[in-house]
C-alpha positions as CSV (number, residue, x, y, z in Angstrom):
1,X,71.0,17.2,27.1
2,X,72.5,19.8,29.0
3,X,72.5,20.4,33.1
4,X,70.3,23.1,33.8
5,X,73.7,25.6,35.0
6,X,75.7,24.4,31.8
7,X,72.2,25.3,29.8
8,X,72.1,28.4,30.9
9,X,75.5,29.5,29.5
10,X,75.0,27.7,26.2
11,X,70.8,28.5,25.4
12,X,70.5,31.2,22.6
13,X,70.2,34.7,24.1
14,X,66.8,36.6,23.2
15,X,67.5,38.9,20.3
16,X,67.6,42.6,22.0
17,X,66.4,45.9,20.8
18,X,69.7,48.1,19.5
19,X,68.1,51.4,19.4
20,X,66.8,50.6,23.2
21,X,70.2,48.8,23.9
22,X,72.2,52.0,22.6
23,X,69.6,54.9,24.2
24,X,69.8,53.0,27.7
25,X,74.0,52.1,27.6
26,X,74.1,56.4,26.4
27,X,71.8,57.4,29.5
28,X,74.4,55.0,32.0
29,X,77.5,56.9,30.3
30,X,75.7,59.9,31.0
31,X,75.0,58.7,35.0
32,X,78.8,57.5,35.4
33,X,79.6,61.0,34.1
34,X,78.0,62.9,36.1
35,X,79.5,60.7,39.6
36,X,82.4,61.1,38.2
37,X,82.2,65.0,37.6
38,X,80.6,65.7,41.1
39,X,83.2,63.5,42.9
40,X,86.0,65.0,41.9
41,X,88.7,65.7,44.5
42,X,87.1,62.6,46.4
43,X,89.4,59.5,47.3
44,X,89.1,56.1,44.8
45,X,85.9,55.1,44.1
46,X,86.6,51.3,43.2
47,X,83.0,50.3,42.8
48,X,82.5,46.3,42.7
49,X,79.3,43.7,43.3
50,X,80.4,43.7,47.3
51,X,80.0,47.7,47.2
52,X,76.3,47.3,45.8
53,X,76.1,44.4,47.9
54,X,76.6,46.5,50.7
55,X,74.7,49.5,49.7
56,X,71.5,47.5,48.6
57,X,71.9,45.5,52.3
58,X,72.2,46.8,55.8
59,X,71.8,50.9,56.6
60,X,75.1,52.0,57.1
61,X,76.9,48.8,55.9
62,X,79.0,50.7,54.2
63,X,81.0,52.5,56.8
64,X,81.0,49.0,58.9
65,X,83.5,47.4,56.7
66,X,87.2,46.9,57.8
67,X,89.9,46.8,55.4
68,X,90.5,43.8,53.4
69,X,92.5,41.2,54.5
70,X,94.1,37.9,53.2
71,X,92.7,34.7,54.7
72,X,91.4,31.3,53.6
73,X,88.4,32.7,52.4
74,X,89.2,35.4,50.5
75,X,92.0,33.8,49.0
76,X,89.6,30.4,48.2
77,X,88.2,32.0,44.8
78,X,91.7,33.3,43.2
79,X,93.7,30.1,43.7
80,X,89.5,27.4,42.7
81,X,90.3,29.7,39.8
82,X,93.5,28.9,39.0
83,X,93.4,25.4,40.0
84,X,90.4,25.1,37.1
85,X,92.0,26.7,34.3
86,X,94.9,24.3,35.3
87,X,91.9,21.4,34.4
88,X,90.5,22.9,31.8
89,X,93.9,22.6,30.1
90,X,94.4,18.8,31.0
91,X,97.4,19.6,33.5
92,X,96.0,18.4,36.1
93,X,93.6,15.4,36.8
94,X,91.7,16.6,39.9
95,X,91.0,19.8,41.8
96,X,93.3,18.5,44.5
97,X,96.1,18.3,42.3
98,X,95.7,21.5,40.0
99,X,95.5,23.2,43.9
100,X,98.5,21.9,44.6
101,X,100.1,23.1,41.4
102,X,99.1,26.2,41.9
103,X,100.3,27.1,45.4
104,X,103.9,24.7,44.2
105,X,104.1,27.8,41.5
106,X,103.3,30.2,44.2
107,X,105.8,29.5,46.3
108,X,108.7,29.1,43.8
109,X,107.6,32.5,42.1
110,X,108.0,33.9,45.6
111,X,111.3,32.2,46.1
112,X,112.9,32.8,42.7
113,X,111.7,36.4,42.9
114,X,109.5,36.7,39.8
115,X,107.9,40.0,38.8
116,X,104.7,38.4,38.2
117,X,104.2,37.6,42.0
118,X,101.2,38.9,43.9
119,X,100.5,40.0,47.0
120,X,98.3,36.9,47.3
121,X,101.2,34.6,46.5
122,X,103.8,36.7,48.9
123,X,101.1,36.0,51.8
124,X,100.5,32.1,50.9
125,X,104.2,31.8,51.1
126,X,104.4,33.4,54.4
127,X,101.9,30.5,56.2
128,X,103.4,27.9,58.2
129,X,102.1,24.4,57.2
130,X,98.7,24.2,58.9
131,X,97.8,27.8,57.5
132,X,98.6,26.7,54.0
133,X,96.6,23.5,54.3
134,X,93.7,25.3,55.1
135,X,94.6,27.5,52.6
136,X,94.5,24.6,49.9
137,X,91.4,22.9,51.4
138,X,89.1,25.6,51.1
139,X,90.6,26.7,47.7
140,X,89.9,22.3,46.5
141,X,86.7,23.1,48.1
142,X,85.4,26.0,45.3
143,X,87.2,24.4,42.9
144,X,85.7,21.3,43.0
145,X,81.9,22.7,43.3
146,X,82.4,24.8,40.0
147,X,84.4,22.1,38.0
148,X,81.9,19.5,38.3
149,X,78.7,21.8,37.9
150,X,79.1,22.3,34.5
151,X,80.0,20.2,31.2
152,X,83.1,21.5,30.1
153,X,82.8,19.9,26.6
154,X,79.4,21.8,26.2
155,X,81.0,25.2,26.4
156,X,82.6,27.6,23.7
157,X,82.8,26.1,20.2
158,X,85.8,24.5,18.6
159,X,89.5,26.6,19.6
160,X,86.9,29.2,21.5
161,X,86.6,27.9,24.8
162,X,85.4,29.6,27.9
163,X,87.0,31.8,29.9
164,X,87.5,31.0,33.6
165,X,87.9,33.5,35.6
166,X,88.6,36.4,33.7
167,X,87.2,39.9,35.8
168,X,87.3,42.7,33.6
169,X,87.5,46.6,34.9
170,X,86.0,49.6,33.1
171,X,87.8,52.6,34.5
172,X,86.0,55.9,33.8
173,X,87.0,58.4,31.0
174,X,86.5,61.7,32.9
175,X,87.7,61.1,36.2
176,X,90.7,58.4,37.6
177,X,89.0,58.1,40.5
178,X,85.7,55.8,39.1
179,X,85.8,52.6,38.0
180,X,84.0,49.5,38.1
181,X,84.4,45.9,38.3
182,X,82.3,43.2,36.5
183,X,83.5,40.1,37.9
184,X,82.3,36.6,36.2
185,X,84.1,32.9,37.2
186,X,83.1,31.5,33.5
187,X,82.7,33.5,30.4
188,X,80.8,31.9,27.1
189,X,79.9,34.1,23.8
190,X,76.3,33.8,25.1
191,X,76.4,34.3,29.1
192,X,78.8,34.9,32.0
193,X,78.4,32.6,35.3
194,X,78.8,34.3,38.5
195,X,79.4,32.0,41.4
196,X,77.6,33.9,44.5
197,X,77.8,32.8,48.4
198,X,76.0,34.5,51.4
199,X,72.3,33.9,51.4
200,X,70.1,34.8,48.6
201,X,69.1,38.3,48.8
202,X,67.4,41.1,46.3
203,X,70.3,42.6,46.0
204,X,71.8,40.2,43.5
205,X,70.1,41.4,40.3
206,X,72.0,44.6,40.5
207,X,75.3,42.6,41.2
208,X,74.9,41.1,38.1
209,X,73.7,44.1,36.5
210,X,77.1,45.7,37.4
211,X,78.9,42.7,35.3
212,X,76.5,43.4,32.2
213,X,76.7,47.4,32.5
214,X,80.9,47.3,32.7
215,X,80.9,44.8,29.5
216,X,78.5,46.9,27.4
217,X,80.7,49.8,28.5
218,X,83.8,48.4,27.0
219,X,82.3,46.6,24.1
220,X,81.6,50.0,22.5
221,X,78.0,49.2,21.7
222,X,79.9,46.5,19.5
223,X,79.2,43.1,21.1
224,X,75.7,41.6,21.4
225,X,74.5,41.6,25.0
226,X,74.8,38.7,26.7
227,X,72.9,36.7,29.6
228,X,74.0,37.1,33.3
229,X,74.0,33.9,35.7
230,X,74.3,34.1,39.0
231,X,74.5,30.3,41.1
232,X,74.9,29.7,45.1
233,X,76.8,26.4,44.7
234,X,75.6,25.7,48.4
235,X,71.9,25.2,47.0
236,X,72.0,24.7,43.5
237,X,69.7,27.6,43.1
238,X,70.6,29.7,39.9
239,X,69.5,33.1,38.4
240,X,69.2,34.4,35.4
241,X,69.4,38.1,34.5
242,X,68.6,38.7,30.7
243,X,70.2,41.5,28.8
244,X,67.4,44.4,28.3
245,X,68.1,48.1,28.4
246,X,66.2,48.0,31.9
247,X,69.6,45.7,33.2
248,X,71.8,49.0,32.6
249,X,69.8,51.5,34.2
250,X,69.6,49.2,37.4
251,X,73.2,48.7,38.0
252,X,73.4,52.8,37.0
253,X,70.6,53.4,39.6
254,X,72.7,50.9,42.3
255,X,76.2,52.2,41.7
256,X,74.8,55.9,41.9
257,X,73.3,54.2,45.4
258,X,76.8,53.6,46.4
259,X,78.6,56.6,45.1
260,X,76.1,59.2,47.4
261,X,76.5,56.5,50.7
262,X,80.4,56.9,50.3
263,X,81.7,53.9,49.5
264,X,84.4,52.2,51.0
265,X,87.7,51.3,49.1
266,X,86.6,47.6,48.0
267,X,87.7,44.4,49.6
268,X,87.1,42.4,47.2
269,X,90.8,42.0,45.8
270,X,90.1,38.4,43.6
């Protein structure tokens, strides 16, 4: 018997209409083409869950942002991630230890001058001692919560396991200045978890929307729809979003929210 998060990424998804499916993922194209069209000569338009977030939140939240910056916080998610792929492969034994192996490559990508280094890994490496434990104990911290909320052995099928921590961007056809970011922390063939923080608010639905509307868009109308899951690890409390045609037109309604308010570049950089 499964744990009511692990459940929620394993349980069948509800067989959905094509024709509806196809009609509302054309009518969304058909949105994202007319933004893109009637913002030409505009800066970026990077359009993520904080952006729609914001939009869906405070009046004039949007122009209240400053620009991203590194910090324990921000960096927490990118290197939980990391540390639970390292567990999820058996090369590490605890989240304290697959942390540790992470920031150890960190630093001796940094050092030995690797192309694959980040600006995360350039600004870890940077810290003095005290910054870079923080660093680590908030990033042991988000990594712990997610590893032990789920059964790993539950999810994915034989040589298909999940995928941790996999964003994917869909970057629009008729203009380089639009696109848009579904980000999901576990991926299953039947749902994608999305591990929130920050009080639960109404805006969250059309976060998760977004993830749905950017992997219909690059599936093609190919792959079968699957179920959105959005869980505040502070409570325990879970949502589920189902895939219906009406999912698309809300994140198409919210990003369209955000494109006419002027979004600001996104500082969400995990």
């Amino acid at each position: 018997m499964c744990d009511p998060l692990t459940a929620a990424l394993v349980e069948p998804v509800q067989p959905v209409d094509d024709s509806a499916w196809r009609d509302a993922l054309h009518v969304a194209k058909a949105t994202l083409a007319g933004l893109a069209v009637r913002g030409a000569g505009a800066r970026t338009f990077r359009v993520t869950e904080h952006e729609v977030r914001a939009a869906l939140g405070r009046p004039g939240a949007m122009t209240e942002e400053r620009p991203f910056e590194w910090s324990a916080r921000t960096a927490r998610r990118a290197l939980g991630l990391a540390a639970v792929r390292t567990l999820a492969a058996g090369e590490a034994r605890a989240p304290a230890e697959a942390v540790r192996h992470r920031l150890a490559e960190t630093v001796r990508g940094v050092r030995d001058g690797s192309p694959g280094v980040s600006p995360l890994d350039r600004w870890v490496t940077g810290l003095g001692p005290a910054g870079r434990a923080l660093v680590a104990a908030e990033s042991v911290t988000w990594a712990t919560r997610l590893w032990c909320a789920l059964d790993w052995t539950a999810l994915g099928a034989p040589g298909t396991p999940p995928l941790i921590g996999r964003d994917r961007w869909w970057d629009s056809p008729h203009s380089a200045l639009l696109a848009l970011r579904g980000r999901a922390d576990v991926r299953t063939d039947r749902a994608n978890l999305v591990v929130l923080s920050g009080p639960r608010r109404a805006s969250v639905r059309s976060e998760l929307a977004l993830v749905a509307l950017v992997d219909a868009l690059r599936a093609h109308d190919r792959a079968t729809p699957a179920r959105m899951v959005g869980w505040w690890p502070d409570s325990g409390h879970q949502i589920r979003v189902e895939p219906h045609p009406a999912v698309l037109t809300l994140a198409g309604d919210a990003i369209t929210l955000v494109l006419a308010g002027g979004a600001a570049p996104s500082r969400s950089a995990a």
